[in-house]
Every structure is written in structure tokens, then in C-alpha cells.
C-alpha positions as a printed Julia matrix, in Angstrom:
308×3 Matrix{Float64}:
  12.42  -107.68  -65.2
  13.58  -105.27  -62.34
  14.24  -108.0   -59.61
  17.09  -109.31  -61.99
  18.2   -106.13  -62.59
  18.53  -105.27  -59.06
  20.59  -108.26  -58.42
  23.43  -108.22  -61.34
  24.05  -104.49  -59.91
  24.46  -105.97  -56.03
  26.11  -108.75  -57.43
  28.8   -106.23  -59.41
  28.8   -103.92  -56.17
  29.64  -106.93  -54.19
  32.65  -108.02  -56.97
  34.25  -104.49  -56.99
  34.32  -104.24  -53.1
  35.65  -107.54  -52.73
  38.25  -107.08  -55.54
  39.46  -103.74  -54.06
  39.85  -105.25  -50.92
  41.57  -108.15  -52.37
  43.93  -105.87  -54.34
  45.0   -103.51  -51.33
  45.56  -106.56  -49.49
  47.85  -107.63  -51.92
  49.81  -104.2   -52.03
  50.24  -104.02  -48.52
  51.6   -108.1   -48.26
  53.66  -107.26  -51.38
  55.29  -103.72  -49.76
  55.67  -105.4   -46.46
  57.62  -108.73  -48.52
  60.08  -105.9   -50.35
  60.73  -103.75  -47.07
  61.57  -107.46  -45.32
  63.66  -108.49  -48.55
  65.02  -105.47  -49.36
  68.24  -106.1   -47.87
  69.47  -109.46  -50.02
  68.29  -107.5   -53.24
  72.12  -107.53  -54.61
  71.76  -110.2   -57.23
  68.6   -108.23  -58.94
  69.63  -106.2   -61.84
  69.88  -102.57  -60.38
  67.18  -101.13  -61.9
  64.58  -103.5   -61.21
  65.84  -103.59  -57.25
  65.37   -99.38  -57.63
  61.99  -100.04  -58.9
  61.21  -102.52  -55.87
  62.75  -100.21  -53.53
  60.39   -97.12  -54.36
  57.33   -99.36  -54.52
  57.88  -101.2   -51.12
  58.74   -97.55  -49.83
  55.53   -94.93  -51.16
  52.98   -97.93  -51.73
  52.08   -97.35  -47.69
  53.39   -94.09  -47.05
  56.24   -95.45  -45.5
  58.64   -92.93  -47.7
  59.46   -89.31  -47.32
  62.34   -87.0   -48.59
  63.44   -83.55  -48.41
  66.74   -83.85  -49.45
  67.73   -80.18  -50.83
  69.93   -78.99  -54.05
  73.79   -78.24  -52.79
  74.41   -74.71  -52.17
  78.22   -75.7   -53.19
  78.93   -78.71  -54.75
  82.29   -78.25  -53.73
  81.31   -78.84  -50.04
  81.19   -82.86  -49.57
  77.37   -83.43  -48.1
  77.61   -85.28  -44.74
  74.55   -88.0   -44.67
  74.19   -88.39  -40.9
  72.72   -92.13  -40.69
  70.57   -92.48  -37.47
  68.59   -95.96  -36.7
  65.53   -95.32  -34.54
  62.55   -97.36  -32.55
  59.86   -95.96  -30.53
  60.32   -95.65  -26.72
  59.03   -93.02  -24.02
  62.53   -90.95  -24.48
  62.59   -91.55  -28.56
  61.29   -88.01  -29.16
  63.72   -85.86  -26.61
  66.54   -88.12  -27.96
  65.73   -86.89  -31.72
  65.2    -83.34  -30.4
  68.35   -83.0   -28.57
  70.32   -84.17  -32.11
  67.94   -82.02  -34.58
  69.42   -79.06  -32.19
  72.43   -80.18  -32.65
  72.13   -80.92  -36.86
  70.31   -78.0   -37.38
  73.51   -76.07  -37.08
  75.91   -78.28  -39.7
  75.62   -76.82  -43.29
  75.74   -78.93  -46.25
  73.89   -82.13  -44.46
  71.76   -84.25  -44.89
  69.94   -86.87  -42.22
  68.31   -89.88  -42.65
  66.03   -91.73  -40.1
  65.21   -95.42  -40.24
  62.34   -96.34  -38.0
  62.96  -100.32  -36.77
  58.83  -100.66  -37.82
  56.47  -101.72  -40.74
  55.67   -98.26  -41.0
  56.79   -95.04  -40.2
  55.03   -92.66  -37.37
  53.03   -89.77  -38.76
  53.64   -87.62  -34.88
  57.75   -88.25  -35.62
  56.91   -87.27  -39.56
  55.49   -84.29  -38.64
  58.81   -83.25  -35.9
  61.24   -83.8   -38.63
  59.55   -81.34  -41.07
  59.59   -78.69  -38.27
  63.3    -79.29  -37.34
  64.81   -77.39  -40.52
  66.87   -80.29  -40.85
  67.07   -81.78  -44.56
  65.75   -85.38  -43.8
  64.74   -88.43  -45.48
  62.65   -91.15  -42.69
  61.19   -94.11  -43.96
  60.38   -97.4   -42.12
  62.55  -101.1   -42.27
  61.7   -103.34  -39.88
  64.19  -105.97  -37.88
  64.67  -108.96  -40.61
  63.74  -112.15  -38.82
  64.94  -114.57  -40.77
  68.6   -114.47  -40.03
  70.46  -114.75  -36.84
  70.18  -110.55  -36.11
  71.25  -109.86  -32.6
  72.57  -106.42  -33.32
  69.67  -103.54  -32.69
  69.96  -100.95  -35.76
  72.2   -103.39  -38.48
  68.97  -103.68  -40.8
  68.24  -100.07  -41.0
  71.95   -98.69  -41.52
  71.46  -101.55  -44.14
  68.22   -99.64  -45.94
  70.14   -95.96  -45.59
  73.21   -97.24  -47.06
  70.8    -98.34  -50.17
  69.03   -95.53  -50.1
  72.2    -93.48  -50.61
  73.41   -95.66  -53.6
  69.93   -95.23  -55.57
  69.72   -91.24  -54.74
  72.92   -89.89  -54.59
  76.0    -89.09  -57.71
  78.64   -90.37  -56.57
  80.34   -88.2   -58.62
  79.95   -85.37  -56.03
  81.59   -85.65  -52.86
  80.09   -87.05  -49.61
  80.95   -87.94  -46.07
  78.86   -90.85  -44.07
  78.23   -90.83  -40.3
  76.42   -93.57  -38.1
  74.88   -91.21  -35.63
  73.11   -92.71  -32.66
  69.78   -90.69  -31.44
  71.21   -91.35  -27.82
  74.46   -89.56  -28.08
  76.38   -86.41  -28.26
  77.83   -84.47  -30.48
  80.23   -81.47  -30.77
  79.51   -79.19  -33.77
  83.29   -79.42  -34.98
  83.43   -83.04  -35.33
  80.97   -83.15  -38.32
  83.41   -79.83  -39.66
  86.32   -82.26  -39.13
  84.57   -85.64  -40.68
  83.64   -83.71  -44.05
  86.77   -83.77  -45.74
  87.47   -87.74  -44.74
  89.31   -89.06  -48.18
  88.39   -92.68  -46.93
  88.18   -93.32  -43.26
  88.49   -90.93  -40.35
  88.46   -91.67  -36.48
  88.41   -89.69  -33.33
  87.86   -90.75  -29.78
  84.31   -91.88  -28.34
  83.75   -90.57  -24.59
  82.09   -93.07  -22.07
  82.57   -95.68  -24.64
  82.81   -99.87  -24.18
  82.73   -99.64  -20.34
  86.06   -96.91  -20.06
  85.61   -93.11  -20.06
  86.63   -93.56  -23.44
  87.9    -95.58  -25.94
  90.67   -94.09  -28.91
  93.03   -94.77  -31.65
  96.67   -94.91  -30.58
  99.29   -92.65  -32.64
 102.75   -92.84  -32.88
 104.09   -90.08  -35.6
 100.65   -89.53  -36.9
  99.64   -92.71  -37.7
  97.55   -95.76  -35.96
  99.67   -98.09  -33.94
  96.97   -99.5   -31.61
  93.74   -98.92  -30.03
  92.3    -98.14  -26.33
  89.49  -100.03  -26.7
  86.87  -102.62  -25.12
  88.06  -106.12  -26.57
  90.99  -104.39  -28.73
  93.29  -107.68  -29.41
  90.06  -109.33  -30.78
  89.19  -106.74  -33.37
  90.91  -105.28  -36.12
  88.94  -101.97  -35.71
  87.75  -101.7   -32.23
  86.45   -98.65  -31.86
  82.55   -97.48  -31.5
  80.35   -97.07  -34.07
  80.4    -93.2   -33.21
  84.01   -92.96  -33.55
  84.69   -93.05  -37.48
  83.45   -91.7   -40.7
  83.74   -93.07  -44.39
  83.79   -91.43  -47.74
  80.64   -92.38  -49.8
  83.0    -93.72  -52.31
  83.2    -96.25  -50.39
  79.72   -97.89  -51.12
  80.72   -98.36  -54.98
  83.96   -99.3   -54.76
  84.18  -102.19  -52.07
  80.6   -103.13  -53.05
  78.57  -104.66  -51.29
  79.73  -102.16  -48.6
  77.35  -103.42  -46.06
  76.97  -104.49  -42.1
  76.75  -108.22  -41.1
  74.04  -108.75  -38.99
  75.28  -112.48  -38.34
  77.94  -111.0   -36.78
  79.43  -111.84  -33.49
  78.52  -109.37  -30.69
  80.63  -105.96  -30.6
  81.58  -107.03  -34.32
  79.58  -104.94  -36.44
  81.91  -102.04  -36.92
  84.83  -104.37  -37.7
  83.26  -106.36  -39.92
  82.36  -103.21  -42.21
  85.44  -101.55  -42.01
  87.79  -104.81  -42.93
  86.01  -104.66  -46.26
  87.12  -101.24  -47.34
  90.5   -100.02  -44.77
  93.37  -100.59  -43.6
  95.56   -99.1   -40.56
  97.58   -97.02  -42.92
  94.23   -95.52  -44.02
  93.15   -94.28  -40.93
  93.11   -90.35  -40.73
  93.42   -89.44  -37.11
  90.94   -86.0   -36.57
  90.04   -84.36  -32.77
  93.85   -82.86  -33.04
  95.14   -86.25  -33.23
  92.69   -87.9   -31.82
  93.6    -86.01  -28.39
  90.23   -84.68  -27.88
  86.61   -85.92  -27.14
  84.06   -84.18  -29.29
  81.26   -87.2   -29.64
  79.62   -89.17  -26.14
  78.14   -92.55  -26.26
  75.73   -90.73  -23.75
  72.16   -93.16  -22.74
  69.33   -91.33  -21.89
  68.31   -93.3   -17.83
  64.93   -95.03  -18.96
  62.0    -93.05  -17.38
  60.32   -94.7   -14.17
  57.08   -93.68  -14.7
  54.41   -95.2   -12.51
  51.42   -93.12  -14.61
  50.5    -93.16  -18.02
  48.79   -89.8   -19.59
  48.07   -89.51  -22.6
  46.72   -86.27  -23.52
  50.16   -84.29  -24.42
  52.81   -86.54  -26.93
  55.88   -86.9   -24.66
């Protein structure tokens, strides 16, 4: 009577392992589907696309926010959008700007990684920086013609804005590159953009810079890479936008089927117009942001005993 005994309790070990295995394969097929999706959610009711967004996010660990309570809610926040992948220089690029961040009050910075998941080292440097943060992973969507390098995950900040933040109190967005640079009183200037700001961008589209052209205060032209081809051809450094923005002109949103050097103008069209345009850096006369690139290490030797 034992020997049958003996069995039906391998036999029920064996099910439970093999469902447990079954159902965490699942989860992580089902997280990796709604990162990969999340994107083209628009036509789900909102809150069943809110509930898909915080599954596919904290099902792998793949979410993490320390977004603090206003001091003054009469201080717009600035939400500093930065789209990152790993590379030897990834972690001195994201240094150099947390030094730079850590100094702007009323901010908050969000870090996409361009992966399935997020890295636990680059977790772990954000919650040292004293820089309110939220990181969380969203791959490169492959199923659509996606040339441009950072359009998907300026996609998932955007919608992480519109599910956390009230748009009732006032905010500023940035696209912040981890390879540039960045004066402290640009992000003083940006914060009080009603709609859409610009300034200059040094070392921009192959000229020491590129700018908005003013004649009495007001936009007549641009100095820009390509500028009788696109309505708004300045770099992606070189404007900011109210957060109104993303629930007014919805779906407020890059185009990753856009043509090359595109992406900015695409966005902006939706939302702006010339007349719109509020001219900052003293009339756009000075350079306070550089499209800066880090020179890509030659390294011959690979160590791997210190995290570079």
C-alpha cells in the first residue's frame, strides 16, 4: 500500500514543478508581449492599458520609481526624458548628467533602457545619484520600420507621464540625451515654457550650431541642417514642451516610421506653430546645451574586475 503512495506524491511533486514552471514561463512571454506592444495600446480603454502597463512593468522587475511629493506645487516639475543602451561609456555618460541634474530643483528624470530588462549595476547608480528617477526597460519594437535609436523609449516615458502625473499641476518636458551637455540655467529657463520653448544646440547637425532665427522676438527662420525640408529643424536638445501638451493634441507621440532627421518635426507639427515658439538663451543668442559625443573607447583589453 506504500509503493502507491509513494508514487501519487512524486507524481503531484512532478505536476506542481512543472505547472510553476509553466506559469512563470507564461508571465515572463506575457510581460515581454506588453513591454513590445505597449506602444499601439491607444485604442484600449485607459484603464485596462494602465493595468497592462504596471503588469508588463513590475511582473520582471523591470519597474522602479522614486518620484518625490512637490515641495511647491507652484513650481512646474521638469521630467527630464533620457533614452539609454548599454555601451563601455554608458555609465560616465549618466554620471556626467546626474552631476549635472542633481543641482535642478523641482525635477524629475526618467531613464528608458533600449532592453528586455533593466540593469540591476545602473539601478543601483541612480539610487545613489540623489536624483528623483523613475528607470524601467522598453526594448526597440521590431515590427515596424524603426530606424531612429531612442523613438520607442521617449514613446514608454511619454506614457508613463500620462498614467502618473495630474495634469492639473504644472510641468515642463525635456528630451535629454545621456551624451550631451547641459548648462544649469537652461532647465531654469525651460520651466516656465507655456507650450513650446527653443534655444540654440552647440555642435549640432554638422555646424557649430544650429538656432532659431528672430526678427522682433519672434521665429522667422532657422540655422539648421536640412532647414527648407523641415518645418521645425532644430535638434532634439533644442526645445521643451508643456506637459499639457500630451492631453490636448493626443496622441502626442514620436513616429518611428519617420524619415531620417524627422523625428522632432514630426512631433512638434502635431501640437505648434511658429507663432508659438518662445525664444529663451536671451533670444536665443546664447549656447547653454552641446550635442557633445563621448569618442568610443579603443580598448585593446578587457578587465573585468572593477564596473567601468
Amino acid at each position: 500500500m506504500r509503493k502507491p503512495t509513494f508514487i501519487v506524491k512524486q507524481s503531484l511533486k512532478i505536476f506542481c514543478l512543472l505547472t510553476g514552471f509553466a506559469v512563470m514561463t507564461w508571465s515572463f512571454s506575457f510581460t515581454k508581449y506588453i513591454r513590445g506592444q505597449f506602444v499601439n495600446l491607444n485604442v484600449l480603454p485607459e484603464r485596462l492599458k494602465e493595468y497592462m502597463y504596471f503588469m508588463g512593468r513590475r511582473l520582471n522587475g523591470a519597474y522602479l520609481s522614486s518620484l518625490n511629493k512637490a515641495d511647491n506645487h507652484d513650481i512646474p516639475i521638469i521630467f527630464i526624458i533620457t533614452p539609454t543602451y548599454y555601451r563601455l561609456v554608458q555609465k560616465a555618460e549618466l554620471t556626467r548628467m546626474a552631476n549635472t541634474l542633481r543641482l535642478v530643483k523641482q525635477l524629475h528624470w526618467i531613464i528608458v533602457e533600449d532592453f528586455e530588462v533593466i540593469n540591476l549595476k545602473t539601478q543601483e547608480f541612480f539610487q545613489s545619484t540623489g536624483v528623483s528617477f523613475t528607470y524601467f526597460a522598453q526594448s526597440k519594437r521590431s515590427e515596424t520600420n524603426n530606424h531612429h535609436r531612442g523613438a520607442d523609449q521617449r514613446n514608454a516615458a511619454l506614457d508613463w507621464i500620462m498614467v502618473n502625473h495630474n495634469p492639473s499641476m504644472p510641468a515642463v518636458i525635456y528630451f535629454a540625451d545621456d551624451d550631451n551637455a547641459y548648462s544649469l540655467e537652461i532647465f531654469q529657463q525651460m520651466r516656465y515654457t507655456k507650450k513650446l520653448s527653443m534655444w540654440p544646440v552647440g555642435l549640432s547637425g554638422g555646424r557649430t550650431y544650429e538656432t532659431p532665427i528672430l526678427k522682433d522676438g519672434k521665429v522667422i527662420k532657422f540655422l539648421a541642417w536640412k532647414a527648407e525640408k523641415r518645418k521645425f529643424p532644430i535638434d532634439m536638445a533644442g526645445f521643451a514642451l508643456n506637459a499639457n501638451v500630451l492631453w490636448t493634441y493626443k496622441p502626442m507621440r514620436f513616429s518611428t516610421d519617420a524619415d531620417p532627421g524627422m523625428l522632432e518635426t514630426k512631433l512638434l507639427e502635431r501640437c505648434c506653430t511658429w507663432a508659438e515658439i518662445e525664444p529663451l538663451a536671451d533670444n536665443c543668442t546664447k549656447i547653454l546645451v552641446w550635442h557633445t559625443r563621448t569618442e568610443k573607447p579603443k580598448v585593446r583589453m578587457f578587465d573585468n574586475v572593477l564596473e567601468v
